[in-house]
N, C-alpha and C positions, 0 to 999 in steps of 0.2 A: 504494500500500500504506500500513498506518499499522499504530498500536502498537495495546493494550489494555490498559486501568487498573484494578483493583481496588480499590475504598472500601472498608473494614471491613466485608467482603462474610460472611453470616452466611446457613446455611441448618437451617431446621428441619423436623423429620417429625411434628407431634402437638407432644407434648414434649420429644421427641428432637433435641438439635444435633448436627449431624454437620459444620456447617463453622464455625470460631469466628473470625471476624474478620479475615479475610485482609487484607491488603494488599498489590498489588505491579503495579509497571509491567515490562509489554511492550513494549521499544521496537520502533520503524519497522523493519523487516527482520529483527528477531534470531529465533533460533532457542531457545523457552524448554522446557525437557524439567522436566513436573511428574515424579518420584519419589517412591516410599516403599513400607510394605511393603501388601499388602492389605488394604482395609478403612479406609486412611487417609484417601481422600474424594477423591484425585484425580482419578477420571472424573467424582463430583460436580462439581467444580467446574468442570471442562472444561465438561460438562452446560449450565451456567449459564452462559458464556460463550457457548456457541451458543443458548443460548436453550429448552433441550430441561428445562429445571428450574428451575421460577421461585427469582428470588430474595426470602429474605425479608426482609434487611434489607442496608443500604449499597447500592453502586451500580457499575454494571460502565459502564465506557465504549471505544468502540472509536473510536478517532481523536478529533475532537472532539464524537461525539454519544451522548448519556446513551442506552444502550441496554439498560436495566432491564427494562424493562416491554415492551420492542418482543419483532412476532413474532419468529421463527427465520431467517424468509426475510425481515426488512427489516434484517438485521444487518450483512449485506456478508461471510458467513464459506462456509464451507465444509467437510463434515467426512468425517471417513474411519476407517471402524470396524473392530475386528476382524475382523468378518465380510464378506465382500466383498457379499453381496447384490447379485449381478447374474441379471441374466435368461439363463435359458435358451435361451430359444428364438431370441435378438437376439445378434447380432454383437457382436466387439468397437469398432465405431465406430458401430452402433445405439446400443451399453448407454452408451456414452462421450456419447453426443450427445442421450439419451434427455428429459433433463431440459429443455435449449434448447429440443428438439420440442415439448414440453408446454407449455411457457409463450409459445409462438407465433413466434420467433425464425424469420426466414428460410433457408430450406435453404441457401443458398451460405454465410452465415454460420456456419451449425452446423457445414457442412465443412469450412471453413476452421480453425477452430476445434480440430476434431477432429484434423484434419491437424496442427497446429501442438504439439499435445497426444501425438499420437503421435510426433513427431522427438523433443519432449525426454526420453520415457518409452522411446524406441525399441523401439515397438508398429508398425512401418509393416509389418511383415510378417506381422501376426497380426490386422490389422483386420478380414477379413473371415470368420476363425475363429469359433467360440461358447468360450462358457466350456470346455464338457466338452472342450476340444481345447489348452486351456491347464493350464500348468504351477500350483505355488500362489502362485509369485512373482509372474507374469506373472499372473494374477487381481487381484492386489494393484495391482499396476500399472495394469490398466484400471478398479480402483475409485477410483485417485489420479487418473488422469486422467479421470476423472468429475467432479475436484473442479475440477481443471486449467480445464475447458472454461467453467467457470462464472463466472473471472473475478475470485476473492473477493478480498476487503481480508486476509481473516486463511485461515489454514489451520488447521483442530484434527485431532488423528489422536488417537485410542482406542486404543492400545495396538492397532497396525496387523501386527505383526510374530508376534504371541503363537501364532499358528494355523500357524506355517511350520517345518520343520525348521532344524536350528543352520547347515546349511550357508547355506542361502535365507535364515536370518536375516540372516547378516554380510554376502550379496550385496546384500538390499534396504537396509540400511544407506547402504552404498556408496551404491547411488540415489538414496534421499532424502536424504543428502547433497548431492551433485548436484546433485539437482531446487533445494536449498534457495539455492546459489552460482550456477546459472542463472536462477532467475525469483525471487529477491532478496526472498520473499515472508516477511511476516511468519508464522512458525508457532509453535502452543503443542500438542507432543507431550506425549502420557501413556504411561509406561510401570512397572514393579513391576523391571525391568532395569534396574540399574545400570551394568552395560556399555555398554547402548543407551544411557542418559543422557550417559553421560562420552565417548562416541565423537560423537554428535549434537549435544550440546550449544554454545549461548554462555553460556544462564545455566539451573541449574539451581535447583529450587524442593522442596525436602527436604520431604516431608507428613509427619506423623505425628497419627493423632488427630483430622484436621480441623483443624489449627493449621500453622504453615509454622517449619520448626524452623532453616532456614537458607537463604539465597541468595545466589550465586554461580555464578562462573565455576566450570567440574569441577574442575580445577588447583587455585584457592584453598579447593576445598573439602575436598580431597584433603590440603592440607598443611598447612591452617589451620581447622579443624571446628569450629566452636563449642561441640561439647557431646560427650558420648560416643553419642548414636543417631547421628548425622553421621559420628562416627569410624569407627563399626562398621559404619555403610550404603553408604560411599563407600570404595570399594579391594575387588578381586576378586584373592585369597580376602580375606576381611574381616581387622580387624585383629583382633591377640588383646591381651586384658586380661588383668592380672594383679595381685591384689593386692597392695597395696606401703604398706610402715610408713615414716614420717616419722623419719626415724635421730636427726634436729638439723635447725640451720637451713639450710636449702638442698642436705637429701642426704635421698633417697627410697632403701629397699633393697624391690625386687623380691621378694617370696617364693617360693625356688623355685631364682630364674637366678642366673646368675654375674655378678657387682659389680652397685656400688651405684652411686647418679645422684647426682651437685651439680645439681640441676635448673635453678638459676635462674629459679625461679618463685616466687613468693609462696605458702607455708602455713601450715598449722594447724601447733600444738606437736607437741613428740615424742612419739613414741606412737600420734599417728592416723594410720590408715588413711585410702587413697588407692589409686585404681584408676590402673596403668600400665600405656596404651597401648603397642602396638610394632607394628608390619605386619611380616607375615612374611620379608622380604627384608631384614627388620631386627635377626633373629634368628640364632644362628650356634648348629652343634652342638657339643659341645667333650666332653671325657675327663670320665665323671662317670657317675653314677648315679642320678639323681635323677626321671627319667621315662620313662614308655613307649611305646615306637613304635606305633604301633597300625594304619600304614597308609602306606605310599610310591609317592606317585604318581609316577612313570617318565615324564616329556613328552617327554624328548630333553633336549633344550636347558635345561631347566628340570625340577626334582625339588619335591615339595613333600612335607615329615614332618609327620607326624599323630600328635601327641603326646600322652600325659598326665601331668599328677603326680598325687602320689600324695595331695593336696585334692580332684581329681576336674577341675582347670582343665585342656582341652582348647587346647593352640596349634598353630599350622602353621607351621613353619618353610621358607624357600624357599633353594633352593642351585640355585646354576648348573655345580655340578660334578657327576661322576656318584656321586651315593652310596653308599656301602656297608651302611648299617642297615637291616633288615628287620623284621618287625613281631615282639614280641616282647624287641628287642634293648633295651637301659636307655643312655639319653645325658644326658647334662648341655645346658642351652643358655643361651648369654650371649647379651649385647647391648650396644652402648655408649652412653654417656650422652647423647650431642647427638639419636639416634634416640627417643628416647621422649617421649610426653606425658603428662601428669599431670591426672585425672579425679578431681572432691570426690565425696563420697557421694549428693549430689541429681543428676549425671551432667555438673552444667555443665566445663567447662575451666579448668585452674586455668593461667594464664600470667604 
């Protein structure tokens, strides 16, 4: 297996850039989950690393060979798309074994292959099934071990999950999990799920714009964001913002909540404005009147309030007790000082 390198990888449509100068390494075995909202260029670039979209400037390498300009099939990769695209009329260890056959590969070989593809995917009992006789997970599965049999240096998957119900979601998770700590293989997943990211991930790669707005580990990106689109993209439910005035030196007041921050951060004079991050579990309700429940979700174990003030700011608040306020009902909500982050008006992090 090996890594994939990114040069100030640039792609254009006409006049149109959609990807601006990327950079970034893939190491040897890691697990990299592109991110971001739609539209932001990540399947492009996946695209471009398999080879399925030329590039038009900088340079893509997989291990140590510059592989820019090579076909699809001299890349060493392997990819797995939303859509399973498997044949109908062909078993599940025909459609797994399909591609060896085409390229002239010996039948013991393909079987073997296939064999070995089905223990780790745990298809041994459904090899001789067709599609129409499979589940949408277990489809999913024999288009991964489609990819499995082939051998690649690198794995890409296209936002592989997108087509399957929330339960089959969190199961295939689990797998390619799995699949990723069993055959140690280098993969670069794309997904618009941020769940998917932070659960699959070793390093994620934040898109926005066709630009890469941050990289990391989920964790450091979850507690450490560089900027407010990272803040508000990383954490489910997202975080909430709220405007906040520059009281003096090193104390920020919330508009809205209850107390004020010594932030210990570097700002601007008093007077300006500054946007103050909070995630919801960072937020508490308290005796007051200041906003409108608007919606309580009931999890059990977990409540989340759906609030407004009366500027129009929208926050969620999360409690692990069973709540008593219903929609309708007016609450105050505090917070305390070491929970929040402090955002300038261009979005970067002020720390």
């Amino acid at each position: 297996m090996t890594g994939v390198t990114l040069n100030n990888v640039v792609k254009r449509y006409g006049d149109v850039q959609v990807i601006h100068g990327v950079n970034l390494e893939v190491k040897d075995g890691e697990f990299c989950v592109f991110v971001g909202p739609s539209g932001c260029g990540k399947s492009t670039l996946l695209r471009m690393v398999a080879g399925l979209e030329e590039t038009t400037a900088g340079s893509i390498r997989i291990g140590s060979r510059d592989v820019t300009k090579a076909d699809p099939s001299e890349r060493g990769v392997a990819m797995v798309f939303q859509t399973y695209a498997l044949y109908p009329h062909m078993t599940v260890a025909e459609n797994m074994g399909f591609g060896l056959k085409m390229t002239g590969h010996p039948k013991a070989e393909i079987e073997r292959k296939v064999t070995e593809a089905s223990r780790i995917l745990k298809l041994d009992d459904y090899l001789a099934r067709k599609p129409k006789a499979l589940s949408g997970g277990q489809r999913q599965r024999v288009a991964i071990g489609r990819a499995i049999v082939r051998g690649p240096e690198v794995f890409l998957f296209d936002e592989p999950l997108s087509n399957l119900d929330a339960e089959l979601r969190v199961e295939m998770r689990v797998e390619i999990a799995r699949l990723h700590r069993e055959i140690g293989a280098t993969m670069i997943y794309v997904t618009h799920d941020q769940v998917e990211a932070m659960t699959l991930a070793d390093k994620i790669v934040v898109l926005r714009k066709g630009r890469v707005e941050q990289v990391g580990a989920p964790l450091d990106l979850y507690n450490d964001p560089d900027n407010k689109f990272v803040a508000g993209f990383i954490g489910s439910p997202a975080m909430n913002f709220v405007a906040g005035v520059v009281e003096g030196p090193g104390s920020v007041a919330a508009k809205g909540l209850v107390g004020s921050v010594a932030t210990g951060v570097a700002l601007t004079g008093a007077g300006s404005e500054v946007s103050v991050g909070l995630r919801p579990q960072h937020l508490r309700i308290e005796a007051g009147q200041t906003h409108r429940v608007e919606m309580t979700e009931k999890l059990g174990g977990v409540s989340f309030v759906h609030a407004t003030a009366p500027s129009g700011e929208k926050l969620i608040i999360e409690s692990h007790d069973q709540v008593g306020v219903k929609p309708g009902d007016m609450i105050a909500i505090g917070y305390d000082a070491k929970d929040a982050m402090y955002f300038a008006q261009d979005g970067m992090r002020l720390r």
